[in-house]
C-alpha positions as CSV (number, residue, x, y, z in Angstrom):
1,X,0.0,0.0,0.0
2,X,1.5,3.2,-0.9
3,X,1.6,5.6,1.7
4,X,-0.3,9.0,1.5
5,X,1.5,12.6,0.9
6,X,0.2,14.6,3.8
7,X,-0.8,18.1,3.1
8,X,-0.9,21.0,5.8
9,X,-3.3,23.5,5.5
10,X,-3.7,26.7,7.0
11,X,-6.6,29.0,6.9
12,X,-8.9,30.7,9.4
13,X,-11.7,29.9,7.4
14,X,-14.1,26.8,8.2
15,X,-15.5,26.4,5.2
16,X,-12.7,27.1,3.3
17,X,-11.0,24.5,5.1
18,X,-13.6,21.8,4.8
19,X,-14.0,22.4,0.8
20,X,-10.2,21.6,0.1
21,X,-9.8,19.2,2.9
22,X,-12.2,16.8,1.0
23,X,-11.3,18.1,-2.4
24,X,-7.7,16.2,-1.3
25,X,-8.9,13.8,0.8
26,X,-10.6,12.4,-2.5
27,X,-7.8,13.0,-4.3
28,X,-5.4,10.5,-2.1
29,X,-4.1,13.0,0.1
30,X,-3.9,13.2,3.9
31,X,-4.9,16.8,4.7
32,X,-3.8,17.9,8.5
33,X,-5.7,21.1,9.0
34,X,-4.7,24.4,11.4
35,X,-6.9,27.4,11.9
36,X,-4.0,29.8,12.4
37,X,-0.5,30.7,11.9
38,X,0.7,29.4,15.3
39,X,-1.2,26.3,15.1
40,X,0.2,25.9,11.3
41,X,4.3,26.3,12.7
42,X,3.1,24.0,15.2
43,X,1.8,21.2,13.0
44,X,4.6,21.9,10.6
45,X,7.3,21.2,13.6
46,X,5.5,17.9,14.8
47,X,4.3,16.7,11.3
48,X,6.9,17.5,8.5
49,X,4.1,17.4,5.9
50,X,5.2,16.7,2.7
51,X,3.7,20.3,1.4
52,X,1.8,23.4,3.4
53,X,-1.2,25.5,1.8
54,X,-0.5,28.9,3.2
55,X,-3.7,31.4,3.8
56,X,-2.1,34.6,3.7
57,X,-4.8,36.9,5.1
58,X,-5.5,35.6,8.7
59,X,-5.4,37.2,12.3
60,X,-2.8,37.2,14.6
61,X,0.6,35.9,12.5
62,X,-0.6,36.1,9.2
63,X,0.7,33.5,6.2
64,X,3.6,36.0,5.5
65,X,5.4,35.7,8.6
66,X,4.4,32.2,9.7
67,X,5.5,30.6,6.0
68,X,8.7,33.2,6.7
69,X,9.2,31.4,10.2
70,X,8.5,27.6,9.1
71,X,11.3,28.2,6.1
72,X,13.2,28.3,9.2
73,X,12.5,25.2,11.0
74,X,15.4,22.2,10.8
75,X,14.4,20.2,8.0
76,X,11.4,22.3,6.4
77,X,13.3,24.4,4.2
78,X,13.1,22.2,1.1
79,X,9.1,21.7,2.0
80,X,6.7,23.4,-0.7
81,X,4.9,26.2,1.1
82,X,1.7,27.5,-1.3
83,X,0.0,30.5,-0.9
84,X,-3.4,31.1,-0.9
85,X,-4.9,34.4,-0.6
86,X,-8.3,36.3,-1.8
87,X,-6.4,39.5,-2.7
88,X,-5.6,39.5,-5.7
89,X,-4.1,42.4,-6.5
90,X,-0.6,43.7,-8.5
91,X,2.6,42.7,-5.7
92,X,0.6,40.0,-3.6
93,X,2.3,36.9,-5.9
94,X,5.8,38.3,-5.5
95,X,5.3,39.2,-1.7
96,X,4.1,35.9,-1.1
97,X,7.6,34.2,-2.9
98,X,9.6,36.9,-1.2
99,X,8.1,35.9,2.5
100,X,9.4,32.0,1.7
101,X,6.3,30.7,-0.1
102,X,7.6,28.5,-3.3
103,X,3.9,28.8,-5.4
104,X,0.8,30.9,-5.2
105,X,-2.6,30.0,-5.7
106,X,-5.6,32.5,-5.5
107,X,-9.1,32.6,-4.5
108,X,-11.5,31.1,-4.9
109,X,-9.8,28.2,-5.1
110,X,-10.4,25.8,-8.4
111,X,-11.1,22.5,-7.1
112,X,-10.9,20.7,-10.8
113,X,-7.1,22.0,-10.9
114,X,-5.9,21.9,-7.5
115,X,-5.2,18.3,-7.3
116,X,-2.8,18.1,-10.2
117,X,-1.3,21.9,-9.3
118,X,-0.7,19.6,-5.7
119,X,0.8,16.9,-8.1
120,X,2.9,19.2,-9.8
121,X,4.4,21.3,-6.6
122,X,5.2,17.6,-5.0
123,X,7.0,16.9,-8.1
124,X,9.2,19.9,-8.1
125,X,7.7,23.3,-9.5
126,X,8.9,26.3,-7.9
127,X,7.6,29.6,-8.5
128,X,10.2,32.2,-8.4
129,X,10.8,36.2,-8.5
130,X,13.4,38.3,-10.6
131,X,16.1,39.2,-8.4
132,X,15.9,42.9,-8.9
133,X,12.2,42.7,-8.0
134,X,13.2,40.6,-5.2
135,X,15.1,43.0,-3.2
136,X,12.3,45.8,-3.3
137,X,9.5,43.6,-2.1
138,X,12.4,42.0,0.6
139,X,12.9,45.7,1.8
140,X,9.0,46.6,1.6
141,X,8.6,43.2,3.7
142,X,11.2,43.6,6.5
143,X,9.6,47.6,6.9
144,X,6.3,45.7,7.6
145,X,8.0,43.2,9.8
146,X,9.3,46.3,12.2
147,X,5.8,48.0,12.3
148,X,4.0,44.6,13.2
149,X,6.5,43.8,15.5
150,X,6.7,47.4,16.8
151,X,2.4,47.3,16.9
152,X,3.0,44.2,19.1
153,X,5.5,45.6,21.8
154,X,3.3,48.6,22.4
155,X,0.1,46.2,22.7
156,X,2.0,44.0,25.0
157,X,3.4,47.4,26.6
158,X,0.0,48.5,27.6
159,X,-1.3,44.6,28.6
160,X,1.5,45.0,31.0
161,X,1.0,48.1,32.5
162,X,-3.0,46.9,33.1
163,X,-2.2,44.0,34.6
164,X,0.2,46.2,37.1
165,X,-2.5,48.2,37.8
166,X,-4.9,45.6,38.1
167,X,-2.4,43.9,40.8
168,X,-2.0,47.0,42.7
169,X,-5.9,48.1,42.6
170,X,-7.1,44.1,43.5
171,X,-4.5,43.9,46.6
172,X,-6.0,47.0,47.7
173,X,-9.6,46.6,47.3
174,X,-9.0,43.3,48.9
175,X,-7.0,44.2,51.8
176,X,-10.3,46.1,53.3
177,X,-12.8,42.7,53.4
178,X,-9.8,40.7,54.6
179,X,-9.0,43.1,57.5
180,X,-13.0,42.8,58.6
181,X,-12.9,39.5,58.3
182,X,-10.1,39.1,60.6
183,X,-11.8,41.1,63.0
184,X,-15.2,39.4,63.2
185,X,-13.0,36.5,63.3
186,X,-10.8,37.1,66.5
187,X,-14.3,37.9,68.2
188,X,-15.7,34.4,67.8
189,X,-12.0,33.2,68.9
190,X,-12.3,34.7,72.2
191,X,-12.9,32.7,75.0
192,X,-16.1,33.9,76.3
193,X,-17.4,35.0,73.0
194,X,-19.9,33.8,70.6
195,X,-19.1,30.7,70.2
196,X,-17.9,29.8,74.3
197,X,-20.7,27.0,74.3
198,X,-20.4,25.6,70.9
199,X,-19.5,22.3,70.0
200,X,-15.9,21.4,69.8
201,X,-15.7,20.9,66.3
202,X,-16.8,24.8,65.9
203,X,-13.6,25.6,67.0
204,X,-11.8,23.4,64.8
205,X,-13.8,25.1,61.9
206,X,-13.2,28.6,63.1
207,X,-9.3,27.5,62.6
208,X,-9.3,26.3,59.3
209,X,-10.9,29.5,57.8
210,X,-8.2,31.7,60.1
211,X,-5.4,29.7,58.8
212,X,-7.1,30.4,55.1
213,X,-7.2,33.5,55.8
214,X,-4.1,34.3,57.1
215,X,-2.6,32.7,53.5
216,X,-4.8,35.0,52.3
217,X,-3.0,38.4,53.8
218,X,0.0,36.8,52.8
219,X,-0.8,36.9,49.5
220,X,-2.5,40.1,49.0
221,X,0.8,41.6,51.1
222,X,2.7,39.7,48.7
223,X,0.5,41.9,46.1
224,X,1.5,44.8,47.2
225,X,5.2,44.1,47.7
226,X,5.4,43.3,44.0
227,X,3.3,46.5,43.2
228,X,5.7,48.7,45.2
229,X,9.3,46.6,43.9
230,X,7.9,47.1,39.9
231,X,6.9,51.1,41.3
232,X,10.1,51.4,42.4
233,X,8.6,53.0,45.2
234,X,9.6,50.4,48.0
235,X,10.4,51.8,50.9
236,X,13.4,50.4,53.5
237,X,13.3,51.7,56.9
238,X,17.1,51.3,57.4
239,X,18.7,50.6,60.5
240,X,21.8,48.4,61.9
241,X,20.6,44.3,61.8
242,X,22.6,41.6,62.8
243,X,22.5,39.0,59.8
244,X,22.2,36.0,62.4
245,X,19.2,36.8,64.2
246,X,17.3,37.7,61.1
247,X,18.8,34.2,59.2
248,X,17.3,32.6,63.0
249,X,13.9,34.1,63.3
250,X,13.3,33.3,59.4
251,X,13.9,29.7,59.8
252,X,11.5,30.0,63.1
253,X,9.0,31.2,61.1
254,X,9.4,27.8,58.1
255,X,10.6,25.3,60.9
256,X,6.4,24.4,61.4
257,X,6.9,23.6,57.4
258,X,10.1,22.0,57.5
259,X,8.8,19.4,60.2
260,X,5.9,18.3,58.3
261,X,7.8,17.4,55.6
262,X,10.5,15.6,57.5
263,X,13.4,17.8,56.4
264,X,16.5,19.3,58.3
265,X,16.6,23.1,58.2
266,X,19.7,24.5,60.1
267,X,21.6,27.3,60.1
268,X,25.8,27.8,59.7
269,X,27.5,29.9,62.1
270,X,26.7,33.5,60.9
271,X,28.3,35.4,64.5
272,X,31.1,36.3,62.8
273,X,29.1,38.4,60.0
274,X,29.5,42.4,60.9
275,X,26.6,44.3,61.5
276,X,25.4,45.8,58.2
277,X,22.8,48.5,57.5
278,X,19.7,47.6,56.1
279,X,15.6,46.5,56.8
280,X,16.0,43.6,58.8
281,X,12.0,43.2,58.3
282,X,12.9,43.3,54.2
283,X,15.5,40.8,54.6
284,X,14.2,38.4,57.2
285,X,11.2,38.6,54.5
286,X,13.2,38.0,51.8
287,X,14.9,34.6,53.3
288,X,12.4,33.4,54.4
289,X,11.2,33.4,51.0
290,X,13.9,31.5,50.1
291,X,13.6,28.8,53.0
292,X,10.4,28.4,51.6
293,X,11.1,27.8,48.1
294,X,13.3,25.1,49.2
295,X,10.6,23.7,51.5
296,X,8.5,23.2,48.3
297,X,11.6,21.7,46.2
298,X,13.0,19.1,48.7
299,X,11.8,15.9,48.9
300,X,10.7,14.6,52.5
301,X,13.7,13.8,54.4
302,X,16.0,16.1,52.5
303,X,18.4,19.0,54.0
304,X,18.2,22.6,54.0
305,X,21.6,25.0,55.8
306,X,21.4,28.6,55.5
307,X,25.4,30.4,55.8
308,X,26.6,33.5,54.9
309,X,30.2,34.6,54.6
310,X,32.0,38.0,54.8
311,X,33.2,39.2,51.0
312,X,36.1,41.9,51.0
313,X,36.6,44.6,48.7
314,X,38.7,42.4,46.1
315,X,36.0,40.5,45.8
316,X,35.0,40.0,41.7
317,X,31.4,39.0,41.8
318,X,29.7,37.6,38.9
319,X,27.8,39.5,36.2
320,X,29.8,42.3,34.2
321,X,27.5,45.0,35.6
322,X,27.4,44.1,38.9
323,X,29.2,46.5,41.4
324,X,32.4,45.6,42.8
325,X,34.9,46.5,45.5
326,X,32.9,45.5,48.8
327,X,32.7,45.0,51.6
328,X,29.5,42.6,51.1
329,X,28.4,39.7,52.5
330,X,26.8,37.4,50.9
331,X,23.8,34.5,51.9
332,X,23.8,31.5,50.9
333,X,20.3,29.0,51.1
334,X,21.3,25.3,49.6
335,X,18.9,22.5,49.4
336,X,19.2,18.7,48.6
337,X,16.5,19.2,46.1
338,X,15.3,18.5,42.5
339,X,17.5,21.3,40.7
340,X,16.7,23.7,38.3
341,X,16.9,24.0,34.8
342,X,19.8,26.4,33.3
343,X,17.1,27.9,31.2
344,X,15.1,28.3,33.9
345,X,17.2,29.8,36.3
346,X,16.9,33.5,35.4
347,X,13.3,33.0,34.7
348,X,12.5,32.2,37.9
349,X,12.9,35.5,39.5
350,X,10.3,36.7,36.8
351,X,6.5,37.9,38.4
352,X,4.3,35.1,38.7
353,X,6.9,32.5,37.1
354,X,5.7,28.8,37.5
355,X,8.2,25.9,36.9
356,X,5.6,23.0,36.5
357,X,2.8,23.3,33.9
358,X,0.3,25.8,35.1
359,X,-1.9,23.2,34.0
360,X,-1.3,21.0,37.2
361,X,-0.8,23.7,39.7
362,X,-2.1,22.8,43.0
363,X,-1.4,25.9,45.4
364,X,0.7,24.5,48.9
365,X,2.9,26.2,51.1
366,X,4.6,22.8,51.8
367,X,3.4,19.7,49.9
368,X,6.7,18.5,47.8
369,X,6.2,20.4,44.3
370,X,3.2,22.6,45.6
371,X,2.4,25.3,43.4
372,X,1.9,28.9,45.1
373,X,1.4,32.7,43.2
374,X,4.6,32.8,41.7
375,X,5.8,36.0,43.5
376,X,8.2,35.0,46.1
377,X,11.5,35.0,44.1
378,X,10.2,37.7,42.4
379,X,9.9,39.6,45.9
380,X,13.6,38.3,46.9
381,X,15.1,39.9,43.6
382,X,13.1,43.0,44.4
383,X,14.2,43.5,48.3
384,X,18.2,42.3,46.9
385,X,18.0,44.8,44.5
386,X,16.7,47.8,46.9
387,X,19.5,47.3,49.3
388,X,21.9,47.7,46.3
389,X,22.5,43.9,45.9
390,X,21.4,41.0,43.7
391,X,20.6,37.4,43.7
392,X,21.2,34.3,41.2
393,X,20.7,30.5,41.5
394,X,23.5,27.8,40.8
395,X,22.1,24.5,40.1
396,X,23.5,21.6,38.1
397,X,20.0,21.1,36.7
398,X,16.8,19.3,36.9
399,X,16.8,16.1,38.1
400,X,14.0,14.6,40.4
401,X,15.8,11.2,40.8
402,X,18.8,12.1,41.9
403,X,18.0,15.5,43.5
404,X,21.2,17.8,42.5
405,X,19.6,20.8,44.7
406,X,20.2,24.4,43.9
407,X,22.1,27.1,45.7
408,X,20.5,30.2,46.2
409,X,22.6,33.4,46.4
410,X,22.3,36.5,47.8
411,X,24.8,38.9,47.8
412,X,24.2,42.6,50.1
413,X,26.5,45.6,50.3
414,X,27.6,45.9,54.3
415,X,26.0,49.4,53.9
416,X,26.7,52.1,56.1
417,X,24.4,54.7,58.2
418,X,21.9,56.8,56.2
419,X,23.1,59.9,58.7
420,X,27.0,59.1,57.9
């Protein structure tokens, strides 16, 4: 049995789509359809059809630039890309063959003929355009290129600013209800309050919406935080802290997590770390952040050692535009778990970054791989940053059977007084 030449086809239009897809189908063809030009580079990636019918006029990434972008694709630059287009006017055949398409075919389409214009496209025809005509249309093409891609970064420009906004506004408006809550909350708590003669289990009740509400106010605070760090309008309250305490009262406040999960959380000597100048509310904030992140990328049983060491002025730190001469002293939070991607280790400092597939997040503060609101690295970076420092990952990579772990980095400047 001789095997059938598969045929991509990409159009926006469902009856379009149908018509040709059974025109071919009849004709001994397997037709793979996609509705746009994603989907199409998609199919074209996963398939290698043997040729691609190209709609030119569609939404989104239109035929030009996804025929443009599949010419690119390992292995698919030899593959027959046809377009088809209602426009016929003077120019469209020659953008078309400029943009990467090898034939051109307009609409309506003639179903008699396209099965042997298929035939003869599979067998080798190539449509082509006169090199002097060529470089005009190539010029005219890479000028609409720019002005797409230049439309794009200010639509993505404003989607970004409205989704700051948004952030900002929804933390706000949902601080007040939370507060209230709270409130009415602590009453029924009390011991001779509403509930001092209710059953036993009230109680039990009463905790389990308190402790959902207190992940709530950490959330929305989280909210904020991010607002303020993207605002630049995050505010230290500087004063002398002693790096030890702060490293101390952070793993007090993840040791609850750390036990349920079976894993050691310690700390390295840090006395020997000079006082620096800083928030000590910031930076206990930002590792226990850390801790946390750790918490969730250990597996039960596994080890988690906060240390920090004194850096002097030779120090040479890494990143070329980093600031050098010290004194800093830098943090260190190391865990025994899964690893990290090197693709993925910048990312994850990015707003609202998940590692796993969205898809199969399940929000925890401590179950082994527990998904959460993706701000916490994201807050770290922020409070680094303010205090004139940075942070980075080193991992070896991501490895759930053998666990590699990561090492999280943060590096501050000792600082001195703001009245010096």
């Amino acid at each position: 049995m001789v095997e059938r030449r598969r045929i991509l086809y990409v159009e926006d239009d469902l009856p379009s789509r149908m018509l040709v897809s059974q025109v071919l189908d009849m004709a001994g063809y397997e037709v793979v359809e996609a509705a746009d030009g994603m989907g199409g580079i998609r199919l074209a990636e996963e398939l290698r059809p043997d040729l691609i019918l190209m709609d030119i006029n569609m939404p989104g990434l239109d035929g030009y630039a996804a025929a443009t972008k599949i010419k690119s694709l390992p292995g698919m630059t030899n593959t027959p890309i046809i377009a088809v287009t209602a426009n016929v006017v003077e120019g469209d055949r020659e953008r078309a063959l400029t943009a990467g398409c090898d034939g051109y075919l307009p609409k309506p389409i003639d179903v008699d003929a396209l099965p042997d214009q298929i035939h003869e496209f599979l067998g080798g025809r190539r449509e082509r355009v006169d090199e002097a005509e060529e470089r005009g249309y190539l010029r005219e093409y890479s000028e609409r290129l720019v002005d797409s891609l230049k439309e794009k970064v200010e639509a993505l420009t404003r989607s970004d600013q409205m989704k700051s906004r948004f952030i900002s506004i929804a933390a706000h408006e949902l601080r007040t209800p939370v507060t209230v809550i709270r409130g009415y909350l602590d009453i029924l708590a009390e011991p001779n309050g509403p509930l001092k003669e209710a059953d036993p289990s009230a109680r039990v009740m009463l905790e389990g919406i308190a402790s959902g509400l207190r992940r709530m106010r950490e959330i929305v605070e989280d909210m904020l935080d991010v607002s303020r760090i993207e605002a630049k309008t995050l505010e230290l309250k500087v004063a002398p802290v002693r790096l030890a305490e702060l490293a101390e009262k952070a793993i007090a406040s993840q040791r609850d997590n750390a036990q349920q999960r079976n894993l050691t959380l310690t700390r390295e000597a840090m006395d020997h770390l000079p006082i620096m100048w800083g928030d000590g509310v910031r930076i206990q904030q930002m590792l226990s952040h850390l801790i946390g992140n750790a918490i969730k990328y250990t597996p039960d049983g596994g080890r988690i050692t906060v240390s920090g060491r004194i850096m002097g002025r030779e120090a040479r730190l890494p990143g070329a535009d980093r600031p050098q001469g010290g004194p800093f002293i830098e943090l260190v939070v190391a865990d025994t778990g899964v690893g990290i991607h090197p693709e993925e280790q910048e990312r994850i400092f990015e707003q609202f970054y998940e590692v796993r597939d969205p898809r199969l997040h399940s929000s925890s503060k401590t179950a082994f791989m527990g998904g959460g609101a993706g701000l916490g690295l994201s807050i770290t970076r922020g409070v680094a940053e303010a205090h004139g420092g940075w942070i980075w990952v080193e991992s070896e990579g991501y490895d759930p059977e053998r666990c590699p772990g990561s090492r999280f980095h943060v590096v501050l400047p000792v600082g001195k007084s703001p009245k010096s």
